[in-house]
C-alpha positions in Angstrom: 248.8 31.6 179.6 245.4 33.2 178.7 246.9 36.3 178.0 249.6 34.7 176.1 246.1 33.0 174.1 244.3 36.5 173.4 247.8 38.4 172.3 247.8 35.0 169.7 244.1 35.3 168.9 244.3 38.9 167.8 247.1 38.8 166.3 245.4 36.6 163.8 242.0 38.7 163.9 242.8 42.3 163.8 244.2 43.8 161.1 243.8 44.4 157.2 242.1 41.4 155.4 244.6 41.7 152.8 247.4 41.5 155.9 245.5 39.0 157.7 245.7 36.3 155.1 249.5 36.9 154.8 249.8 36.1 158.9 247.7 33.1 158.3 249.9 31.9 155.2 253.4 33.1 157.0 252.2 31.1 160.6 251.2 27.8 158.5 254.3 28.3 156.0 256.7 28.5 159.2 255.4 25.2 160.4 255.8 23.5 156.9 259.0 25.0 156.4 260.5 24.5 159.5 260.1 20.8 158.8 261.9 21.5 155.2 264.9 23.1 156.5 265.2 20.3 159.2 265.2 17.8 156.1 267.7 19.9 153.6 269.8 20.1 156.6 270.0 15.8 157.0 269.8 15.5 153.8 273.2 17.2 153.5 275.5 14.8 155.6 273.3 11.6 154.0 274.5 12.5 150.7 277.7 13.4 151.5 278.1 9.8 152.9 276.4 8.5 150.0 278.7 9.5 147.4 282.1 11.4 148.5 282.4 15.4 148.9 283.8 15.6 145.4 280.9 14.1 143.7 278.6 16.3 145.7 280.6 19.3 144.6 280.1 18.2 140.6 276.3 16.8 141.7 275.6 20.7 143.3 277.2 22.5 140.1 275.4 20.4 137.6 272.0 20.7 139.4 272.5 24.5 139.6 273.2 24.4 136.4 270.5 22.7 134.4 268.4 24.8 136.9 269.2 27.7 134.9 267.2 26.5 132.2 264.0 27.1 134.3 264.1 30.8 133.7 264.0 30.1 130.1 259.7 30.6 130.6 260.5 34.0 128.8 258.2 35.7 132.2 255.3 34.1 131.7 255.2 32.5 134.9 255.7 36.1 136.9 253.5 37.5 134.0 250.8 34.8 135.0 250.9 35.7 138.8 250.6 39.2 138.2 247.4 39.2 135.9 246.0 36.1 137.6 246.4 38.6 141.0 244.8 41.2 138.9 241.5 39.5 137.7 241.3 37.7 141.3 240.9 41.7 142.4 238.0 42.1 140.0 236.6 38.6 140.4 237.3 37.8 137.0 237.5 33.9 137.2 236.3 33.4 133.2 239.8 35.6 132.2 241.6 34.1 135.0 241.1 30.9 133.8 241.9 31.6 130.2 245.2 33.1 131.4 246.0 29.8 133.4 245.1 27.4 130.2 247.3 30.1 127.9 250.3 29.9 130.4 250.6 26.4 130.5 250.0 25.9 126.8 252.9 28.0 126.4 254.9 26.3 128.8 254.5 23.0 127.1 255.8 24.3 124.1 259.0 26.1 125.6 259.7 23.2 127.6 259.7 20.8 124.4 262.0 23.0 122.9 264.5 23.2 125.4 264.3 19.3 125.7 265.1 19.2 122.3 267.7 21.2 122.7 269.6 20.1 125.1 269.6 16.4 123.8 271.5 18.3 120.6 273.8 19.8 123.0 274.4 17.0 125.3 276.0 15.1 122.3 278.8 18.1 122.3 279.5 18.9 125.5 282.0 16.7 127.8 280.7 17.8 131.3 284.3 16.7 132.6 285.7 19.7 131.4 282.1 21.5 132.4 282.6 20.7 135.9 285.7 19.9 136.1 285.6 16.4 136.9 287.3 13.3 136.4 287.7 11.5 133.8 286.3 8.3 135.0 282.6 9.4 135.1 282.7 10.8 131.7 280.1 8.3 130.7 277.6 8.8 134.1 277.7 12.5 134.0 276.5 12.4 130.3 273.6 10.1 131.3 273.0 11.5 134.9 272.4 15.2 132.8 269.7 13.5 130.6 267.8 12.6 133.1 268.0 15.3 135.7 267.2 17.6 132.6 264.4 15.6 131.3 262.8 15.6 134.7 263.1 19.0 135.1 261.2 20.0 131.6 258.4 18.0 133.1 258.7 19.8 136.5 259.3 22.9 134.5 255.7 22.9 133.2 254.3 21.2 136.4 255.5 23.5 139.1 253.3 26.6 137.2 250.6 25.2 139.7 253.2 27.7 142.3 252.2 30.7 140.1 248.3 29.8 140.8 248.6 29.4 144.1 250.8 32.8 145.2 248.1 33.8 142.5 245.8 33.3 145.4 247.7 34.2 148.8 247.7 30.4 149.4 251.4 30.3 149.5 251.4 27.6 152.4 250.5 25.1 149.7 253.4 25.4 147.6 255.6 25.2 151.0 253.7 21.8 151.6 254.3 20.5 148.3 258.4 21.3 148.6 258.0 19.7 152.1 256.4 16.6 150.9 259.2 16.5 147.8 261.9 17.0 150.3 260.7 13.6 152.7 260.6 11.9 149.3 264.0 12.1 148.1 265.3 12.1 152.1 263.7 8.7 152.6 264.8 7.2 148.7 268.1 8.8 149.2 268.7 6.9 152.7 267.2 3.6 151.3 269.9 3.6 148.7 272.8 4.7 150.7 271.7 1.2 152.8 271.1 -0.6 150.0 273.5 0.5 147.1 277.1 2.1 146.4 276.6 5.4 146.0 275.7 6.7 142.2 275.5 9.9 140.7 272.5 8.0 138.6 270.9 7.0 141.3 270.8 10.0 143.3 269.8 12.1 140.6 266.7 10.2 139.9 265.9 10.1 143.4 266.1 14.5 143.3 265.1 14.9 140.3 261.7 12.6 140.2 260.3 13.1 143.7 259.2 16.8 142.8 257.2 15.2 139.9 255.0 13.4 141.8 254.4 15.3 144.2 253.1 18.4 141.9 251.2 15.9 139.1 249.3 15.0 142.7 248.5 18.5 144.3 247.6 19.6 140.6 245.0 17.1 140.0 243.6 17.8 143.9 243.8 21.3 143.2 242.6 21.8 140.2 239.5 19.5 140.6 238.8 20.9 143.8 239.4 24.7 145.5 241.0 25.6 142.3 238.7 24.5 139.9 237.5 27.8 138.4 241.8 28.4 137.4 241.5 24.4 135.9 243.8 24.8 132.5 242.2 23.4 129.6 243.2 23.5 125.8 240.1 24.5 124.8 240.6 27.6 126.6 244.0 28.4 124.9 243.6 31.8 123.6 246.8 33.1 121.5 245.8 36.6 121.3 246.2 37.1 125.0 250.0 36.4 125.3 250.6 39.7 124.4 249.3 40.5 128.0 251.5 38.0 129.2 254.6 38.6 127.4 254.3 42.7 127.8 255.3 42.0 131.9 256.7 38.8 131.2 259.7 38.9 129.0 261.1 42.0 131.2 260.7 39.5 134.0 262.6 37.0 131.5 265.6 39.5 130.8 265.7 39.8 134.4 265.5 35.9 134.8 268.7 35.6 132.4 270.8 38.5 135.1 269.8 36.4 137.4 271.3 33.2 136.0 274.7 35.2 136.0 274.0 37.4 139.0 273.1 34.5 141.5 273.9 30.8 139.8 277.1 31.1 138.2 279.2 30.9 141.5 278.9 27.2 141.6 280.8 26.8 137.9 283.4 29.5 138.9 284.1 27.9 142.0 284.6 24.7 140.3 286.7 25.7 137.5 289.1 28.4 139.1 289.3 26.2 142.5 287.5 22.4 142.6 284.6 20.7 142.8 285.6 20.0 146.5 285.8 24.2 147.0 282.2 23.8 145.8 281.4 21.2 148.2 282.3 24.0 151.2 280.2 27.0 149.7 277.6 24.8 149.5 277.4 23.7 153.2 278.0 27.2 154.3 275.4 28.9 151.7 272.8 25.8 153.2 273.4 27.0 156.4 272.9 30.5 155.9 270.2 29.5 153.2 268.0 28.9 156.7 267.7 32.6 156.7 266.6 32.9 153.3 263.9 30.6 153.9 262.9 31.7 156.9 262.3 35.4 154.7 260.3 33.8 152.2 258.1 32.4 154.2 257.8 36.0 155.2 257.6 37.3 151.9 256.1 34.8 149.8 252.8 36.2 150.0 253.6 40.1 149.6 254.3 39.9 146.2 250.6 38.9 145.3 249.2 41.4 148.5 251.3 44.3 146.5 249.6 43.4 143.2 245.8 43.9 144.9 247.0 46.4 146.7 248.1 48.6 144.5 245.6 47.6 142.3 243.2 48.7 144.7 245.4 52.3 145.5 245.9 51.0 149.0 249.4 53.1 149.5 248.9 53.6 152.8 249.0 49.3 153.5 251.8 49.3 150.9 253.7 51.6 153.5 252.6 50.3 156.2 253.8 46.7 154.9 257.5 47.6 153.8 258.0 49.6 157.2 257.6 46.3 159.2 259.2 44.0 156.6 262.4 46.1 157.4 262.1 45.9 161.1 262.0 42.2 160.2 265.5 43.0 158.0 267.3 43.9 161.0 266.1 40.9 163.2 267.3 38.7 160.4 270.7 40.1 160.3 270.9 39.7 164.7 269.6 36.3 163.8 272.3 36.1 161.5 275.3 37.4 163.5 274.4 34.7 166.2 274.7 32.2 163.8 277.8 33.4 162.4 279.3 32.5 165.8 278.1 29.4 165.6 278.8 28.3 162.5 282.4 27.0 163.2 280.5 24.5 166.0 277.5 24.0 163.9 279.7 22.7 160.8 281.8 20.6 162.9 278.4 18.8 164.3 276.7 18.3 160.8 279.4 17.3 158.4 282.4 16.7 160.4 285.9 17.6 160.0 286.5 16.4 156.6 285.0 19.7 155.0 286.6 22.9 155.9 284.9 26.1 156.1 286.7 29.8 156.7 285.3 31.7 158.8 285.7 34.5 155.9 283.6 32.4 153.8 281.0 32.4 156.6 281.1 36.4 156.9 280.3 37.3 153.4 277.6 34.8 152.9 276.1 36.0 156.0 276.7 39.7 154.9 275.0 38.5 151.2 271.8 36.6 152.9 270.8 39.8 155.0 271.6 42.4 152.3 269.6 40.0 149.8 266.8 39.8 152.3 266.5 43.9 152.4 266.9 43.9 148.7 264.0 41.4 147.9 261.5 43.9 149.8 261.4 46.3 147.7 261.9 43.9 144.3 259.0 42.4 145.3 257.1 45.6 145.6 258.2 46.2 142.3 257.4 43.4 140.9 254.6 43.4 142.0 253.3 46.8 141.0 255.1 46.4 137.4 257.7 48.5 137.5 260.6 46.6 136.6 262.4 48.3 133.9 264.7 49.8 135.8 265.6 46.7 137.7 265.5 44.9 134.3 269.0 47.0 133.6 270.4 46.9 137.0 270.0 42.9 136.9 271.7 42.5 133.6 274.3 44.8 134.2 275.1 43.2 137.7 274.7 39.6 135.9 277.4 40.6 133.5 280.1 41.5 135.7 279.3 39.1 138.4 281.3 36.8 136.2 284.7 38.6 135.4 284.4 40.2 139.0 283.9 36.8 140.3 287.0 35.4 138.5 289.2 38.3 139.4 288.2 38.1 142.9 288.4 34.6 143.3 291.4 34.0 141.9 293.1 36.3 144.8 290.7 35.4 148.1 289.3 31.9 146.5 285.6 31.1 147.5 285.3 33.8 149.6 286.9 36.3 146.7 283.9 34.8 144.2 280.8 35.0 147.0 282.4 38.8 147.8 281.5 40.0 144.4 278.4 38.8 144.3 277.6 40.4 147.3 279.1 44.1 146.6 277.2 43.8 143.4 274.1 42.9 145.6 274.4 46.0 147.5 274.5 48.4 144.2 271.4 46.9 143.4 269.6 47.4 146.6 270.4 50.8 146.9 269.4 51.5 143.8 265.7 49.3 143.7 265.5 51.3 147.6 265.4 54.7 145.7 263.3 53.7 142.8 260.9 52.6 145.6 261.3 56.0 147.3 260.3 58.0 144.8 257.3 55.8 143.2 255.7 55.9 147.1 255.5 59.4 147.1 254.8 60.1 144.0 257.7 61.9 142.1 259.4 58.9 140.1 259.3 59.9 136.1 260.9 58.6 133.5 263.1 55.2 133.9 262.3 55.3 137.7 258.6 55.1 136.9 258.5 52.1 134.0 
């Protein structure tokens, strides 16, 4: 047991100071998130009972839709994280802070404009058609919409408080704060499916306005506490430094917009070329493999940031060091993941019942996409975090583009599975690719597009 004690102890002693923080933010984001996935996983059956699988089907697409909207930041919230990383390096608090005040200044203003918007856009659209639903909640889908989406311009400027803190390799706060959010909405959402018929309205208040409180509370703790030097204030608002901002950010925003395409337009193929209820499926297999995916951000939540200083600092040799055992970690993720595969027939019967069926085809390829998108976000995040992102920039769009028709095509021969296969081919492109780009930046012999 002592032993057992010492191999603990300096595991958490010895080491880079730059790599011991990330072991101290990875063991205390495990904790917290362990308790998140736990929740999203009850949470799951709860609501399924609380409305019917076809409203959670058109509740997941519309969520994942008006979600989309939060990469309309135009970067600045991956701009902010880089330079805020950069002046932390150089103990630069004074431009730090200006920064900060400049991002969220910005962010007000996008997210009034979007709010704006979308109240124009809402009087067009009828989301029956959108989500293919039926005709009878016409009238609560238009409302439920205007509310999720008014929350989430709120949240949208709110939740910039995540940028700060992987800003400052404190990423176990923003896994405490989704933690908190989560036993939130679990605990509303159960009060109302003992108390009320289950509503569309009700549940996406409960969603949509626990996040809200929780970050208005760890921003005024925060930021009149450890993170009072970043406090944002408008007297602070300097124009002429959005430049900075925006020079790394929009690429990040182009990038944002594959992305939208590349990762969140499954949901609204699904539910057009098949059903809300096909929907309803992928989404209890993606949550189950989604375990994984959290799991690997906890891991690499804080190397985005460590990359940043480090390469600030021309610390190649921890850079190396650092992606050599993040891929050792690749490959115990995907033996993780095979086990789980096995399971999953057993583990869906358990937590949803037998009124939702799930191939084990579907199972296979979202497994196949978790692990391939856990090796690819290794070396984005180095890239990211260094700057380098041009390249990406292309191979993002380009893959966002014809996730769509591929998707389609697909999907109409193999269904769900078809539509989460393309994805997943085009996933693979892009990881050999960003592996390359990596390759040759590390030793020094990317030029041209392989070194912007």
């Amino acid at each position: 047991m002592n032993k057992i004690a010492l191999i603990i102890k300096n595991f958490f002693t010895s080491g880079h100071e730059r790599t011991l923080l990330a072991k101290k933010n990875i063991a205390a984001t495990f904790l917290i998130k362990g308790l998140s996935i736990i929740i999203s996983l009850v949470l799951v059956p709860i609501t399924i009972h609380y409305i019917n699988p076809t409203e959670f089907g058109i509740w997941i697409t519309m969520s994942s839709f008006v979600t989309w909207f939060a990469f309309f930041d135009i970067g600045f919230g991956n701009g902010l994280k880089n330079k805020l990383a950069e002046t932390i390096a150089q103990k630069d608090y004074a431009m730090g802070r200006i920064y900060v005040s400049t991002t969220y200044f910005m962010l007000i203003l996008i997210s009034l404009g979007l709010l704006i918007f979308f109240f124009i856009l809402n009087a067009f659209l009828d989301w029956t058609k959108v989500l293919n639903a039926p005709a009878h909640l016409a009238h609560q889908l238009s409302l439920v919409v205007l509310v999720v989406f008014s929350a989430f311009a709120i949240q949208f400027v709110l939740q910039l408080l995540n940028m700060v803190i992987a800003a400052k390799q404190n990423v176990f706060i923003s896994s405490l704060i989704g933690l908190i959010g989560n036993i939130l909405s679990l605990i509303i959402i159960y009060t109302l499916s003992l108390t009320t018929k289950g509503s569309l309205l009700y549940l996406g208040l409960a969603i949509s306005l626990s996040p809200l409180v929780v970050f208005t509370i760890f921003s005024i703790v925060l930021y009149k506490g450890p993170y009072k030097e970043f406090s944002p204030s408008f007297r602070l608002v300097q124009t002429k430094y959005i430049k900075d901002l925006m020079s790394l950010g929009l690429k990040f925003f182009i990038i944002q917009l594959g992305l939208i395409f590349f990762y969140n337009a499954d949901n609204l193929i699904i539910t057009n070329i098949i059903s809300p209820e096909a929907v309803t499926a992928y989404s209890i297999a993606f949550k189950f493999f989604s375990v994984i995916t959290m799991i690997s951000a906890i891991v690499m939540a804080p190397i985005w940031p460590a990359f940043t200083e480090a390469n600030a600092k021309e610390d190649y040799a921890w850079i190396k060091l650092t992606i050599n055992r993040l891929l050792k970690f690749c490959v115990l993720v995907a033996i993780v993941g095979l086990i789980m595969l096995v399971a999953s027939p057993y583990v869906y019967k358990l937590w949803v019942g037998d009124k939702i069926k799930i191939s084990f085809s579907l199972s296979a390829v979202l497994l196949a996409f978790t692990v391939i998108n856990t090796y690819r976000t290794i070396f984005c995040f180095y890239l990211n975090g260094i700057g380098k992102i041009q390249l990406e920039l292309y191979i993002i769009v380009t893959a966002g583009l014809l996730n769509i028709p591929l998707g389609i095509f697909m999907g109409k021969l193999w269904g769900t599975t078809g539509v989460m296969l393309a994805t997943t081919i085009l996933c693979i492109v892009c990881g050999i690719i960003e592996t390359i780009q990596y390759r040759k930046i590390i030793n020094k012999k990317a030029y041209g597009i392989w070194n912007r």
